[in-house]
PAVEX-671987 format. One record per residue (C-alpha): residue in three letters; y, z, x. Coordinates in Angstrom, 1 decimal. Example, Ala and Ser with C-alpha at 12.3 -4.5 7.8 and 13.67 -1.06 7.14 Angstrom:
ALA / -4.5 / 7.8 / 12.3
SER / -1.1 / 7.1 / 13.7
// end
This chain:
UNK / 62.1 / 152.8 / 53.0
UNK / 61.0 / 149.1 / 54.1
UNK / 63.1 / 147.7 / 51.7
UNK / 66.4 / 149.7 / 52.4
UNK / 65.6 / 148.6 / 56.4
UNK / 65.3 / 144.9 / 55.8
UNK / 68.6 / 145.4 / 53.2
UNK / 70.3 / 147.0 / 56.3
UNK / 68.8 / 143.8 / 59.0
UNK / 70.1 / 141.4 / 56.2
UNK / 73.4 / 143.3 / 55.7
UNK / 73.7 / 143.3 / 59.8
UNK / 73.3 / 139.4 / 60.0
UNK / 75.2 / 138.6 / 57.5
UNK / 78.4 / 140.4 / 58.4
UNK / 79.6 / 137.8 / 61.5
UNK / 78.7 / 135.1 / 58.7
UNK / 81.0 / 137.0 / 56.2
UNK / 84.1 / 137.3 / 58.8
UNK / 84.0 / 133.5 / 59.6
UNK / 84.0 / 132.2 / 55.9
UNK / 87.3 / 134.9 / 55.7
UNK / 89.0 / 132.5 / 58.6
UNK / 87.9 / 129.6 / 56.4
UNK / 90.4 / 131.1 / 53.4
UNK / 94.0 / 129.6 / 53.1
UNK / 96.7 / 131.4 / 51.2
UNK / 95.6 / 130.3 / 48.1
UNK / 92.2 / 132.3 / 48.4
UNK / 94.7 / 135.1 / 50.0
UNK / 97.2 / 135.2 / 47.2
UNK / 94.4 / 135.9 / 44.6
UNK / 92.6 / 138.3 / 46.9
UNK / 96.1 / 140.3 / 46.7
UNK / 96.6 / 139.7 / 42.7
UNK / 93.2 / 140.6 / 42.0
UNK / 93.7 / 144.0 / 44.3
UNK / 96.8 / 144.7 / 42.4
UNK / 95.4 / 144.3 / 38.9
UNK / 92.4 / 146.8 / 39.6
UNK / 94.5 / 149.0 / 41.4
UNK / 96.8 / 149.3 / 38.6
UNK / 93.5 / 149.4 / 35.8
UNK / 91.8 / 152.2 / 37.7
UNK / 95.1 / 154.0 / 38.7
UNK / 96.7 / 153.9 / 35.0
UNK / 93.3 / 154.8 / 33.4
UNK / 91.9 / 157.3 / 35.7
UNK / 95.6 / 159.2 / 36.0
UNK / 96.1 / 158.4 / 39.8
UNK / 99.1 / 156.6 / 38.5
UNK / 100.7 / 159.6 / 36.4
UNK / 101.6 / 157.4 / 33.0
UNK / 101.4 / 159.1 / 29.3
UNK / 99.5 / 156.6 / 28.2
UNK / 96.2 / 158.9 / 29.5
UNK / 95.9 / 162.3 / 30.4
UNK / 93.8 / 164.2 / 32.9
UNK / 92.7 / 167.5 / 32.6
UNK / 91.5 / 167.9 / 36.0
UNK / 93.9 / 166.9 / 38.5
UNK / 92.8 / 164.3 / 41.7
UNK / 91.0 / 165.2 / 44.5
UNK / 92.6 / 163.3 / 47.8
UNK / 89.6 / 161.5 / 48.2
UNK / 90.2 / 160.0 / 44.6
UNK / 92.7 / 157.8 / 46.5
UNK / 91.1 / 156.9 / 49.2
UNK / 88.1 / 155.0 / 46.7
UNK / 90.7 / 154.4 / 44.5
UNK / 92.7 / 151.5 / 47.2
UNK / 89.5 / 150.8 / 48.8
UNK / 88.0 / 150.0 / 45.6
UNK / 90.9 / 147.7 / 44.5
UNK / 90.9 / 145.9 / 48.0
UNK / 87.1 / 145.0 / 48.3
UNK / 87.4 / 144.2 / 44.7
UNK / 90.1 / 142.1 / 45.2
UNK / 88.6 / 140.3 / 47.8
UNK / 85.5 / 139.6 / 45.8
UNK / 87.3 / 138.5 / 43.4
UNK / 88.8 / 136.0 / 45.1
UNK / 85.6 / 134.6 / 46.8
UNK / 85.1 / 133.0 / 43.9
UNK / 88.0 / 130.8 / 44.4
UNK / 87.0 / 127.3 / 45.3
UNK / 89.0 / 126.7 / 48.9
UNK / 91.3 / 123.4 / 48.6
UNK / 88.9 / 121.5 / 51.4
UNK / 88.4 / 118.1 / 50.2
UNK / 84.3 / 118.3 / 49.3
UNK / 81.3 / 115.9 / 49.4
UNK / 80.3 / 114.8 / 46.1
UNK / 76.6 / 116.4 / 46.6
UNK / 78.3 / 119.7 / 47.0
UNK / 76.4 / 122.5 / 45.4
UNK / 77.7 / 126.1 / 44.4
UNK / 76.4 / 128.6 / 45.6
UNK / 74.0 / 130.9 / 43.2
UNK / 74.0 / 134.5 / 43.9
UNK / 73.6 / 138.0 / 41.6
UNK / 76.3 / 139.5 / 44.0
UNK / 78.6 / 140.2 / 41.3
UNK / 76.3 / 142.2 / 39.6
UNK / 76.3 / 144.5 / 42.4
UNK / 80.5 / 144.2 / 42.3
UNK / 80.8 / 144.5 / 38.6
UNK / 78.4 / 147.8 / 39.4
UNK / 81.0 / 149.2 / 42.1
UNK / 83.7 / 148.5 / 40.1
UNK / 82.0 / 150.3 / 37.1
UNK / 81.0 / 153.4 / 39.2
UNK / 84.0 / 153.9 / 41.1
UNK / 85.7 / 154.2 / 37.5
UNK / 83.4 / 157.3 / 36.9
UNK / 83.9 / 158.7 / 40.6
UNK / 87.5 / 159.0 / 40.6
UNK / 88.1 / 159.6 / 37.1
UNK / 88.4 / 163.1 / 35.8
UNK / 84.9 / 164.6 / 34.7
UNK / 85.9 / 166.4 / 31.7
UNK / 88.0 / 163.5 / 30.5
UNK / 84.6 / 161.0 / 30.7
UNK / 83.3 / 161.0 / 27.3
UNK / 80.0 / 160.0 / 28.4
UNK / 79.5 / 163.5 / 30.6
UNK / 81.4 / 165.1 / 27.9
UNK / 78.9 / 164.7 / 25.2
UNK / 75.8 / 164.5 / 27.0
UNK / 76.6 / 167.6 / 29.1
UNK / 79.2 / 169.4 / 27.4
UNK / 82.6 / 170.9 / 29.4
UNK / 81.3 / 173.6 / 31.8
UNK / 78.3 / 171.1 / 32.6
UNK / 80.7 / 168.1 / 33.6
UNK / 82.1 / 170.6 / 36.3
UNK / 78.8 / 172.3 / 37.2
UNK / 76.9 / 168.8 / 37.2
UNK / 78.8 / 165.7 / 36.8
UNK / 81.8 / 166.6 / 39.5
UNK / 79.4 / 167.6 / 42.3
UNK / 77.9 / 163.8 / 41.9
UNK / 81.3 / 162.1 / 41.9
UNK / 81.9 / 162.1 / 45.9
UNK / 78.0 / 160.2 / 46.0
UNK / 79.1 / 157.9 / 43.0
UNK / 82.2 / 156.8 / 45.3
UNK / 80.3 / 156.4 / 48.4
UNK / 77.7 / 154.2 / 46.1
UNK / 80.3 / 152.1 / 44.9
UNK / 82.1 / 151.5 / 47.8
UNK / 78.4 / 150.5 / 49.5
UNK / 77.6 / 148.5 / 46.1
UNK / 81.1 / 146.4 / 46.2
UNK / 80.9 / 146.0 / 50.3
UNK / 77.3 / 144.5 / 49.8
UNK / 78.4 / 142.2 / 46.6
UNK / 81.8 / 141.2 / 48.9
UNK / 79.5 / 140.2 / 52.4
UNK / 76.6 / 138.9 / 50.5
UNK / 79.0 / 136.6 / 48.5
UNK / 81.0 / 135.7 / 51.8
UNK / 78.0 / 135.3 / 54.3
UNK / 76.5 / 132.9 / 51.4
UNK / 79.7 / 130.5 / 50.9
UNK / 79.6 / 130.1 / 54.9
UNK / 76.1 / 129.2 / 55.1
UNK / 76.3 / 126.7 / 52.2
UNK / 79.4 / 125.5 / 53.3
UNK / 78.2 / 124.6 / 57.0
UNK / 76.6 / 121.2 / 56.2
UNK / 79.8 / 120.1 / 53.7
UNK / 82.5 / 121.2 / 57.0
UNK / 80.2 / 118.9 / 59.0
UNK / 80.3 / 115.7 / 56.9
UNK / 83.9 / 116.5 / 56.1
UNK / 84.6 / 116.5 / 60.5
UNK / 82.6 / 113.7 / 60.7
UNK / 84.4 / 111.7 / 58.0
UNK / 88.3 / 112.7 / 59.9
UNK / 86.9 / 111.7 / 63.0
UNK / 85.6 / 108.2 / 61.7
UNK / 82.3 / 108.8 / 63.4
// end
């Protein structure tokens, strides 16, 4: 219970840090953000059936709160992915990147939001291990908390990330001023 408080401290300090480094981005950082959104929108819609294609088939048709995770999903993705992005601020040669295990947490999200708004009979995994009737008894009861854990799992990767370029970046912004204002 300690753990998930001082998770929940961290996430609260870290969120003002996460919005500034977002005013830091310039429309290269927002033009990935937007093509990274689009391609795992279209990837979860065409392969869940959210986007009706004959490619895959559903046998279970979509719950409306398939949708909602399904363009929330896409848009913190998107935004994660684009964090990654180096911005186009000229940089001191001692810059370091930044280290962090948030995309494990993203590539996590990402991975259960695919099994929260996909159909449960059509996921082989719950298919075999639990059979047909026990996908719908078991498995589709547990998809609304495997949504809510991936959209907490991707948020987390998306601030942590964020919050971390801003407080690495701090010193670098300051030599950079300095060096513009020729002080």
């Amino acid at each position: 219970m300690r753990r998930i408080q001082r998770l929940l401290t961290d996430f609260h300090r870290r969120l003002p840090l996460a919005g500034a480094a977002l005013r830091w981005w310039g429309p290269r950082q927002w033009a990935i953000a937007a093509a990274s959104a689009l391609a795992m929108s279209l990837l979860l819609g065409f392969a869940t059936v959210l986007i009706p294609n004959n490619l895959f088939s559903r046998d279970i048709p979509p719950v409306p709160w398939n949708y909602h995770v399904w363009i929330a999903t896409s848009a913190l993705t998107g935004l994660l992915a684009a964090s990654y992005v180096r911005p186009a601020v000229p940089e001191t040669p001692d810059a370091v990147e930044p280290t962090d295990h948030s995309y494990r947490w993203g590539m996590a999200g990402g991975l259960l939001a695919w099994f929260a708004i996909g159909c449960p009979v059509c996921n082989k995994i719950a298919l075999l291990a639990l059979g047909y009737s026990g996908a719908m008894t078991y498995f589709a009861p547990l998809q609304p908390w495997l949504a809510a854990l991936a959209m907490v799992l991707t948020a987390l990767a998306l601030v942590y990330r964020l919050s971390g370029q801003q407080q690495c970046a701090i010193a670098d912004r300051r030599a950079t001023v300095r060096e513009e204002l020729g002080s």
